[in-house]
Phi, psi and omega in degrees: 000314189295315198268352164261347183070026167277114200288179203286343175302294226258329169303327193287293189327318184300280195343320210254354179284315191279339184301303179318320178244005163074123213298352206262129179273108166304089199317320154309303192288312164320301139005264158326300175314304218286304161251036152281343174267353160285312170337291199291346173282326194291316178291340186304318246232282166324332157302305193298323177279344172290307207287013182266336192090172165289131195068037178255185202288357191291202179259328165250044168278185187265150167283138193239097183288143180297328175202151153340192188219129151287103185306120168292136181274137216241163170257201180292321198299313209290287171306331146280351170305302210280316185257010102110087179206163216243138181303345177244003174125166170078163196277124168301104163296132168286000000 
Protein backbone atom coordinates (compact mmCIF):
# COMPACT_ATOMS: atom_id res chain seq x y z
CA UNK A 1 0.00 0.00 0.00
CA UNK A 2 2.66 2.29 1.05
CA UNK A 3 4.88 1.52 -1.71
CA UNK A 4 2.60 2.03 -4.56
CA UNK A 5 1.13 5.01 -2.72
CA UNK A 6 -2.30 3.35 -2.27
CA UNK A 7 -4.87 3.81 -0.19
CA UNK A 8 -6.56 1.44 1.77
CA UNK A 9 -9.48 0.63 -0.97
CA UNK A 10 -7.31 0.23 -3.78
CA UNK A 11 -4.50 -1.55 -2.01
CA UNK A 12 -7.24 -4.45 -1.10
CA UNK A 13 -8.36 -4.41 -4.65
CA UNK A 14 -5.06 -4.41 -6.33
CA UNK A 15 -4.10 -7.36 -3.86
CA UNK A 16 -7.37 -9.51 -4.75
CA UNK A 17 -6.89 -8.65 -8.73
CA UNK A 18 -3.52 -10.36 -8.35
CA UNK A 19 -4.33 -13.31 -6.31
CA UNK A 20 -7.35 -13.85 -8.76
CA UNK A 21 -5.69 -13.13 -12.23
CA UNK A 22 -2.36 -13.92 -11.05
CA UNK A 23 0.83 -11.42 -10.92
CA UNK A 24 2.55 -12.39 -13.66
CA UNK A 25 0.09 -10.67 -16.91
CA UNK A 26 -0.76 -12.91 -19.77
CA UNK A 27 0.31 -12.16 -22.65
CA UNK A 28 -2.28 -14.09 -24.59
CA UNK A 29 -4.98 -12.99 -22.55
CA UNK A 30 -4.02 -9.09 -22.86
CA UNK A 31 -3.94 -9.76 -26.25
CA UNK A 32 -7.39 -11.00 -26.58
CA UNK A 33 -9.00 -7.77 -24.46
CA UNK A 34 -7.24 -5.53 -26.50
CA UNK A 35 -9.40 -6.96 -29.38
CA UNK A 36 -12.45 -7.50 -27.51
CA UNK A 37 -12.30 -3.78 -26.83
CA UNK A 38 -11.72 -3.10 -30.48
CA UNK A 39 -14.51 -4.98 -31.23
CA UNK A 40 -16.87 -3.52 -28.85
CA UNK A 41 -15.87 0.19 -30.59
CA UNK A 42 -16.37 -1.17 -33.88
CA UNK A 43 -19.83 -2.57 -32.83
CA UNK A 44 -20.71 0.83 -30.99
CA UNK A 45 -19.92 2.67 -33.99
CA UNK A 46 -22.32 0.23 -36.31
CA UNK A 47 -25.07 0.63 -33.66
CA UNK A 48 -24.86 4.73 -34.08
CA UNK A 49 -25.13 4.41 -37.64
CA UNK A 50 -28.31 1.62 -38.08
CA UNK A 51 -29.77 3.31 -34.98
CA UNK A 52 -29.82 7.16 -36.97
CA UNK A 53 -32.29 5.40 -39.23
CA UNK A 54 -33.25 5.91 -42.47
CA UNK A 55 -31.90 9.52 -44.12
CA UNK A 56 -30.05 10.08 -40.94
CA UNK A 57 -27.26 13.17 -40.46
CA UNK A 58 -24.38 10.39 -39.97
CA UNK A 59 -21.55 10.74 -42.24
CA UNK A 60 -21.75 7.14 -43.44
CA UNK A 61 -24.98 6.74 -43.75
CA UNK A 62 -26.73 5.57 -47.24
CA UNK A 63 -28.91 8.15 -49.15
CA UNK A 64 -32.38 7.03 -48.80
CA UNK A 65 -34.10 6.99 -52.19
CA UNK A 66 -37.69 8.18 -52.55
CA UNK A 67 -39.16 5.47 -54.95
CA UNK A 68 -37.00 3.08 -56.97
CA UNK A 69 -35.31 3.74 -60.05
CA UNK A 70 -37.41 2.29 -62.93
CA UNK A 71 -36.16 0.73 -65.63
CA UNK A 72 -36.47 2.30 -69.12
CA UNK A 73 -38.39 0.61 -71.67
CA UNK A 74 -36.23 0.23 -74.69
CA UNK A 75 -37.93 0.06 -78.16
CA UNK A 76 -36.99 -2.87 -80.52
CA UNK A 77 -34.62 -0.67 -82.40
CA UNK A 78 -33.05 0.68 -79.38
CA UNK A 79 -32.67 -2.78 -77.99
CA UNK A 80 -31.36 -4.12 -80.74
CA UNK A 81 -28.45 -1.76 -80.70
CA UNK A 82 -27.55 -2.36 -76.59
CA UNK A 83 -27.44 -6.19 -77.70
CA UNK A 84 -25.86 -5.50 -80.74
CA UNK A 85 -27.87 -8.09 -82.63
CA UNK A 86 -29.60 -7.81 -85.73
CA UNK A 87 -33.56 -7.64 -85.94
CA UNK A 88 -34.60 -10.37 -87.76
CA UNK A 89 -31.81 -12.37 -85.84
CA UNK A 90 -27.92 -13.34 -85.54
CA UNK A 91 -25.16 -11.13 -84.21
CA UNK A 92 -24.05 -7.19 -85.71
CA UNK A 93 -20.08 -7.69 -86.64
CA UNK A 94 -17.70 -4.83 -85.31
Amino acid sequence: MEEQNLGESAALVQILREFFEGSQKNPELESLNSERVQLHQGMTGVEAVLSSGPGGTGRNSMPVMSEPIKPKALTTLELTKRLKVKPGGGYVKN
